[in-house]
C-alpha positions in Angstrom: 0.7 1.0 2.7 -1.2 3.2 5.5 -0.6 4.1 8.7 -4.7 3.9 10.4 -3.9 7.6 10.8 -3.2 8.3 7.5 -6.2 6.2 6.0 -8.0 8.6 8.0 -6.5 11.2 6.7 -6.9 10.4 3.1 -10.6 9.6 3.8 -11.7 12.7 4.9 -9.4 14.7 2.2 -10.5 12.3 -0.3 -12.2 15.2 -2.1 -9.2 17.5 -2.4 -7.3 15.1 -3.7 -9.9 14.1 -6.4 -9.5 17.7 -7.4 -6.1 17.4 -8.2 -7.0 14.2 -10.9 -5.1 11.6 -7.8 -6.6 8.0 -7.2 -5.3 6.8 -3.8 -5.2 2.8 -3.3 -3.6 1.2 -0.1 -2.1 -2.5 0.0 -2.4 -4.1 3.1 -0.5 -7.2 4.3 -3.4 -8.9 5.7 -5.6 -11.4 3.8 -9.8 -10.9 2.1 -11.4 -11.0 5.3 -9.3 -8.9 7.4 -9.1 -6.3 4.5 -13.0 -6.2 4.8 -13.2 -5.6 8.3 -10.4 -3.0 8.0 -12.2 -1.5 5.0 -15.5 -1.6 6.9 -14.2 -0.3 10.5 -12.0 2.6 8.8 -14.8 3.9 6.4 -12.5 3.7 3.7 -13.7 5.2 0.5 -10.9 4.2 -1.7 -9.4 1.1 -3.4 -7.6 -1.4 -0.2 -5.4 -4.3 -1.9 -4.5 -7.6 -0.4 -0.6 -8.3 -0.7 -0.6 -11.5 1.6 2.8 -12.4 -0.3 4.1 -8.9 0.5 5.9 -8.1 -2.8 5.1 -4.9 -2.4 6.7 -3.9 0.9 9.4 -6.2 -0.2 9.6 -3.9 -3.1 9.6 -0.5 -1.5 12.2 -1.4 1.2 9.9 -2.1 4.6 11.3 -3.9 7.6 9.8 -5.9 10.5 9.2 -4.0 13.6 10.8 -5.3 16.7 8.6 -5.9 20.3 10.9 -4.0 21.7 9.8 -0.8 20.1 6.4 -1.5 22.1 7.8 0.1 25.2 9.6 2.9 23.6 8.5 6.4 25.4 7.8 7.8 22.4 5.7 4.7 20.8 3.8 5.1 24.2 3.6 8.9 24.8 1.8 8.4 21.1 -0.3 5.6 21.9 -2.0 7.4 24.6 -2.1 10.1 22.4 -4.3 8.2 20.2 -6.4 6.5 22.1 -7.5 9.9 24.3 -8.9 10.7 20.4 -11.0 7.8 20.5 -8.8 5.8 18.1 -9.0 1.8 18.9 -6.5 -0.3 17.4 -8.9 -3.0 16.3 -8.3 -6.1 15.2 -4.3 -7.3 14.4 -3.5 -9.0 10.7 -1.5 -11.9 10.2 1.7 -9.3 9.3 0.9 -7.0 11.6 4.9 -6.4 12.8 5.3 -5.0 9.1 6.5 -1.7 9.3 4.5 1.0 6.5 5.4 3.0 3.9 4.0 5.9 1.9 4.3 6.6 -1.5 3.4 8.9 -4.5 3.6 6.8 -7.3 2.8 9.4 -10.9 1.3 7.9 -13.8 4.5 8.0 -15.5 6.1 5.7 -12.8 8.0 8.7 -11.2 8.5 8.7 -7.4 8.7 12.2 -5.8 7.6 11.5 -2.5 8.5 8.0 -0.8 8.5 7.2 2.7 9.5 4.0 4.7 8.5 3.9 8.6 11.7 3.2 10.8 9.4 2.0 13.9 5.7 1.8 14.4 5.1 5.7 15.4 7.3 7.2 12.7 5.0 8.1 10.0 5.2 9.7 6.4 4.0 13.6 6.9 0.9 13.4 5.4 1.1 17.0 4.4 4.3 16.7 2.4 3.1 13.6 0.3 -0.4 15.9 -0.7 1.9 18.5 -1.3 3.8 16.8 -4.2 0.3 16.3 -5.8 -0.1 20.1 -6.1 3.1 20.1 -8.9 
């Protein structure tokens, strides 16, 4: 479960984290068609899953976001902060109030790096989670 920052992220590190034997997947809350358009808009190179029943946010501990985060300073200062780099929210899914998460999940069903978004700017540090990878 991606932030659109992070997808970006994992894209264009995709091939440093092929080196270190990783397969990245993201689950997304919205349903087939959405997914595609996502998929297609975001140049993603790597596995997106449909979880319209949301078992798996369920499962890792996400929340709702609240409207009211929408006018938060912060959630603001970043929004202009993203846009001014050409990034365009695109379309909205059916669950798009659904908070993210981010999580390395080892082959052996170990969890050393998990992260659950507290509002809709507060996002895993993508440098942390590669990090783990390197162990």
């Amino acid at each position: 479960m991606f932030c659109r920052e992070h997808v970006a992220q994992l894209r264009d590190h995709s091939a440093q984290i092929d080196q270190r034997g990783v397969a990245v997947a993201a689950i997304g809350t919205g349903d087939l068609m959405y997914a595609r358009d996502f998929a297609e808009d975001k140049r993603v190179n790597f596995p997106l899953y449909v979880d319209d029943a949301k078992a798996s946010y369920k499962a890792v501990g996400t929340r709702k976001g609240s409207t009211r985060s929408f006018i938060k300073p912060r959630l603001i200062a970043s929004a202009a902060r993203v846009t001014a780099q050409g990034h365009i929210q695109g379309k909205l899914g059916p669950a798009h109030m659904v908070l993210g998460a981010t999580h390395v999940i080892l082959p052996d069903g170990s969890v050393p790096y998990a992260w659950v978004n507290d509002d809709f700017d507060d996002n895993a540090d993508f440098g942390k989670a590669l990090a783990v990878l390197g162990q």
